[in-house]
N, C-alpha and C positions, 0 to 999 in steps of 0.2 A: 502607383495608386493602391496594389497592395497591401503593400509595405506599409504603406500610413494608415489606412483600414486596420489592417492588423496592431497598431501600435496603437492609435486610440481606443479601441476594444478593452487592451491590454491595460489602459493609464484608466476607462470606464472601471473596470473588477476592481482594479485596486483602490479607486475613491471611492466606492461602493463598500468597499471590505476597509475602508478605515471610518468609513460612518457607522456601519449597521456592525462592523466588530462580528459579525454572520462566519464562524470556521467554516461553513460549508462553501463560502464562496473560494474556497482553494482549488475547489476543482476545474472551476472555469477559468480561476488563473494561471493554475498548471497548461490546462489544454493551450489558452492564447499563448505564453510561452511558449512552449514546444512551435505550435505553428508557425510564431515570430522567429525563432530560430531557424527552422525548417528551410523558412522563404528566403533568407536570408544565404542560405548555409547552399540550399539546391537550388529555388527558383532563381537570383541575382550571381553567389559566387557558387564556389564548389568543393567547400573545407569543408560542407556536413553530408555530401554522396558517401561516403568511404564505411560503410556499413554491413552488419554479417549476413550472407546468402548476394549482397551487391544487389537487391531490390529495386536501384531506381534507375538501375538499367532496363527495368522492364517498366518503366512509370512515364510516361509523357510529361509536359508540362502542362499540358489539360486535365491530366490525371491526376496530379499533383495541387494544382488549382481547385478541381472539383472537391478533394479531400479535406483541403482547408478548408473550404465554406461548409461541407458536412459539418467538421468538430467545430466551428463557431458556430452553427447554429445548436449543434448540441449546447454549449457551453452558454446559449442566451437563454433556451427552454431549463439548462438547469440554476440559471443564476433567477429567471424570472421567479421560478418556484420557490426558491429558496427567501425572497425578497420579499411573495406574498406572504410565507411563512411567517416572516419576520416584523410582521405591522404591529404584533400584541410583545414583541422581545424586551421590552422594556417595561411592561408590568409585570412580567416572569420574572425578570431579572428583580423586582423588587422585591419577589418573595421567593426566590426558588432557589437564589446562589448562595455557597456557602463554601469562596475559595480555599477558608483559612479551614475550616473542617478538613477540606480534601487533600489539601497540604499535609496535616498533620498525621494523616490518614498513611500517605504516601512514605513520609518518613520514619513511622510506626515501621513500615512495608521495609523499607531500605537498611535495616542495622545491621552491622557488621556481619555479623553470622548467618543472616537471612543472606545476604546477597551474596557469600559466598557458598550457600546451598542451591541456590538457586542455579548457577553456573554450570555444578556441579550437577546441579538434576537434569539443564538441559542440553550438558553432554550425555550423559547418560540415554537422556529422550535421543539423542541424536543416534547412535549404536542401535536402539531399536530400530529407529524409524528409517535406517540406512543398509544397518547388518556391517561388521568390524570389520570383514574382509574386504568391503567397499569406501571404509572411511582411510583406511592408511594410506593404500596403495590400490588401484585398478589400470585395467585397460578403456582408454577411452574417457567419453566426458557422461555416459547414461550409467546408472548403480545397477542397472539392469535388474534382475528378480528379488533381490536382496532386500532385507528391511519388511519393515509392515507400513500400507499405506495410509491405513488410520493415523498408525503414529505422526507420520512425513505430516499430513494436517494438521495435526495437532503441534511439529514442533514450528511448523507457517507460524501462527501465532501467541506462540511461547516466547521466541527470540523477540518480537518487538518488544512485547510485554518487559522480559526481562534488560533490555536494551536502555527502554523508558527507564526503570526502576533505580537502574544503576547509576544514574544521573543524581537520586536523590539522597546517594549513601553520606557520613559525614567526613571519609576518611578519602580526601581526591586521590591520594596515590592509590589506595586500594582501588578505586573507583574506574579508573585510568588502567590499572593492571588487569581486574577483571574484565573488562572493556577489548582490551590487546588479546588475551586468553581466549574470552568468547570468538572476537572475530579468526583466529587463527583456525579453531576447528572449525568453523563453519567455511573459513573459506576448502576445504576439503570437500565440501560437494560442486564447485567450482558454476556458482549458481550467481546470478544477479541478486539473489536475497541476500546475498553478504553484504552490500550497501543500506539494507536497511539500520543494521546496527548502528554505526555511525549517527545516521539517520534520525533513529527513536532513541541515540540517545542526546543531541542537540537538539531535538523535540522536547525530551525532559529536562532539561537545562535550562532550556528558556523556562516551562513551567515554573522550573524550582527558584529562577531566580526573577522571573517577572519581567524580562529584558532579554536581549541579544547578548551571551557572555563573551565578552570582548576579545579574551584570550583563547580561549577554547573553541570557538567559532573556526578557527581556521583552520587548526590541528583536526577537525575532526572533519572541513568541508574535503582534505587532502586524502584523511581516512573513508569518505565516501567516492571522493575519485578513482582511488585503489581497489574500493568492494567493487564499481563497477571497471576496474581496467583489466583487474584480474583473472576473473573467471571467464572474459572474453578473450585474452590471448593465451589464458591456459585451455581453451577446450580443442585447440589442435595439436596437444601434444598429447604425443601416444602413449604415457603411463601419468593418471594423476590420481587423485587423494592428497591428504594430510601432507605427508612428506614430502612429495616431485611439488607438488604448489607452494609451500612454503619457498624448498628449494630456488623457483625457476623465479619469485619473488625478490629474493637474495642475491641473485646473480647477476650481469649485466645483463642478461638478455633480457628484463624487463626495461622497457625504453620511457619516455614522454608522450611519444606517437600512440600509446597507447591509453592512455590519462584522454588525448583528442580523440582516440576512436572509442570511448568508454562514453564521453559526453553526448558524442552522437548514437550510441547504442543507448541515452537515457531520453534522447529527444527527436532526432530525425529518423530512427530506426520506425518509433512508434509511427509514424506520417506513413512510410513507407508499407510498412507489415498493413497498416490502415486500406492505404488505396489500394494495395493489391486484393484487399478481405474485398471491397467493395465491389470490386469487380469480378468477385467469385460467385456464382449461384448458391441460393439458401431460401433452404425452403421452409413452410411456415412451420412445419412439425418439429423440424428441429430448433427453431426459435421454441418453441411452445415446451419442449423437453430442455432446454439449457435457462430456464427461467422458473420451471418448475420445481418446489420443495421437496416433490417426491426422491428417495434417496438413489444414488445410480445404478444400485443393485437390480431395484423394481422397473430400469427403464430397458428401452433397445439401446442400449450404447453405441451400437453401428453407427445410429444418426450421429451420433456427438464426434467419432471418431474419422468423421469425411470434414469435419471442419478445420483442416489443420493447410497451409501451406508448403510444407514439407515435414518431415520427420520430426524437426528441432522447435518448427513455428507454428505454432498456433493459429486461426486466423483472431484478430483483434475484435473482443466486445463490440469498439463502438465499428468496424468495418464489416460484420456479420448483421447488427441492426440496419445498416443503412442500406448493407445489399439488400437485404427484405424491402423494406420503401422506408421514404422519409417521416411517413405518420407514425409508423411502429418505432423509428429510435427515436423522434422528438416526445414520442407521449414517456418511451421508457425513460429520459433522460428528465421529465417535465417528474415523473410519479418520485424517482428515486432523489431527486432534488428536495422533495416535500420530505419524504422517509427520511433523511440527514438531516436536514434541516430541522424539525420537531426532533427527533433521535440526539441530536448532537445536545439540544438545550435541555431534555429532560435529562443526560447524562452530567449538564452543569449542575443542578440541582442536588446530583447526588453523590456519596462516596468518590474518594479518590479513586479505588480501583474499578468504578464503573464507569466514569467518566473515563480515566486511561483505556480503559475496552472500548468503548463505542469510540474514540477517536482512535485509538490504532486502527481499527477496522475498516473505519473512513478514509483515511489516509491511506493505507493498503488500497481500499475501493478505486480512491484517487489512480495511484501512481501506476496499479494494474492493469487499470480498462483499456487503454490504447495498446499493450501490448500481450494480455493473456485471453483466455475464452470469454464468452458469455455467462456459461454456467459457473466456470472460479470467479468472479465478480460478483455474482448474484448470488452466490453463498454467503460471500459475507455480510451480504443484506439482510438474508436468516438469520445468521451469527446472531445480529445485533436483534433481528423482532427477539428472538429467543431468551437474550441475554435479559431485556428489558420486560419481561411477559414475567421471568424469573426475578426481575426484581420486584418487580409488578406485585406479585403473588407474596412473596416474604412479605411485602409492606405490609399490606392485608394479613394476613396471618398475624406476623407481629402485634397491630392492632385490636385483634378477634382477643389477644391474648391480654394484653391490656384490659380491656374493658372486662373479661372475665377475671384475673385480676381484682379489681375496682368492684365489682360487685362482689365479689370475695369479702373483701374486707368492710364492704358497705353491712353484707348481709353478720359481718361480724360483732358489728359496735353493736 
């Protein structure tokens, strides 16, 4: 019963997302995924238990059940949102889009020398925001004090940025080579964010060509198995960085077994890290401080620092709202449904690289919320008021200048 519950859900998002064309409803088709797999993987067999900390050794199957119906109703408050959003998306779209601008915009962005500065700069960012002693070689899988953690944010969304871009260079083997290059160093911090690359950049590939690219689709779906296999069987060896990762890559000791526990570390892990957050106490101040704009300098951090599940894990955004009650994550899931939804369409209307910002950040929003904090998910919500407030304001400006301008030369005839 299920099983089939969860599978029409699943077959609902996606005739919904091939009607209304709505990117935002990717989040509620990721979430049903993940569940669909889940149920499948823990509730019926047992090929998707086999995950890091072993989690659902401590999860019933009531506990496990109760989790799933949380994230599908998340996923109905944010598909619902997203759908009222969406009533007027067709007379927007007759005046607001302007694919072939933002294309051209993008491949202005992409020429040769840019893209291999780019690379370039965010190794560079990566040395800061790491420290050189931590990228080669360390003990362990944490950089421990090393780096600056402004930078570490800022290179979060650098690499997709640059991931996307590279997609749209004209030279594929360069394309492909910086692609290889970028993903090596970053696999050096031995993180789950080395999947994004792959990632953002079969996200830019389909942009750039309008379609699923038929060749490249698979070579990169393999390169995204690897971002997530890797950093998961490298963080129990006792020396990594740059060189022991590539190394232990190269050797037999990386297996298949781990491609299967990498999948489940992109889908049953989150279920799990999920039900366990929900069955942990949380209280409303530290909802109120993990949702909060204020920056974390100016807050108590203690609160934010009892929301973890052990040292490595986090507890999960949506398992931290739902411990709180069911009205607090249905309204946050209902409000931030609207914010992508209106966010996503004002970003079609505009520039290539603003429209690539406000969906990287979505997509980050997406893939994080089951398995990072409250407060990293709800920054990139700022990210994007911020980014749009900024375009906001140029528009305006620009226009002030125009029309002074225009009287300019009125007052000149």
């Amino acid at each position: 019963m299920i099983l089939a519950l969860l599978l029409i859900q699943l077959l609902a998002f996606f005739a919904w997302f091939s009607k209304t064309k709505a990117p935002a409803l990717m989040l509620p088709m990721y979430y049903s995924t993940v569940c669909l797999y889940t149920w499948l993987g823990v509730g019926l067999y047992g090929f998707a238990k086999v995950i890091p900390f072993n989690f659902f050794a401590e999860i019933s199957l009531a506990d496990l059940s109760q989790t799933l119906a949380c994230l599908s109703a998340a996923s109905w408050a944010f598909a619902t949102s997203v759908l009222f959003t969406e009533k007027k998306r067709s007379q927007c779209n007759a005046t607001t889009t302007n694919d072939g601008t933002a294309s051209n915009v993008l491949v202005k962005l992409a020429a040769k020398r840019k893209l291999i500065s780019y690379v370039i700069a965010t190794i560079l960012l990566l040395h800061i925001a790491v420290g050189g002693d931590h990228i080669y070689q360390r003990q362990g899988y944490l950089v421990g004090e090393g780096g600056s953690a402004t930078a570490r944010i800022l290179l979060a969304l650098v690499v997709p940025f640059v991931s996307f871009i590279l997609a749209f260079g004209r030279n594929r083997l360069l394309n492909w080579f910086l692609l290889s290059v970028l993903f090596c160093w970053i696999a050096a911090l031995s993180s789950r964010s080395l999947a994004l690359i792959p990632f953002f950049f079969l996200i830019g590939a389909i942009f750039n060509a309008h379609r699923l690219p038929v060749f490249q689709t698979p070579i990169l779906v393999v390169f995204i198995l690897i971002g997530l296999a890797l950093p998961l069987s490298a963080r129990n060896n006792e020396v990594q960085g740059l060189i022991p990762n590539l190394t232990f890559l190269l050797s037999g000791e990386f297996s298949v077994d781990f491609i299967i526990d990498a999948i489940n570390y992109a889908t049953s892990y989150s279920v799990g890290v999920t039900a366990l957050s929900i069955r942990s106490p949380v209280e409303w101040n530290q909802i109120l401080a993990s949702i909060s704009p204020i920056p974390s300098a100016l807050l108590n951090i203690e609160l934010l620092e009892t929301l973890k599940l052990n040292r490595h894990a986090p507890m999960s955004a949506a398992g931290v709202l739902f411990s709180s009650n069911i009205f607090t994550a249905l309204l946050y899931y209902f409000m931030t449904g609207i914010f992508w939804a209106v966010a996503l369409r004002i970003a079609n209307g505009k520039s290539g690289f603003i429209k690539l910002a406000i969906t990287s950040l979505f997509l980050i929003f997406t893939l994080f919320s089951l398995q990072y904090g409250l407060r990293a998910i709800t920054r990139l919500t700022y990210y994007s008021v911020f980014l749009l407030i900024i375009v906001g304001l140029l528009a305006k400006l620009r226009d002030v200048l125009l029309m002074l301008q225009r009287s300019e030369r009125a007052s000149d005839n």
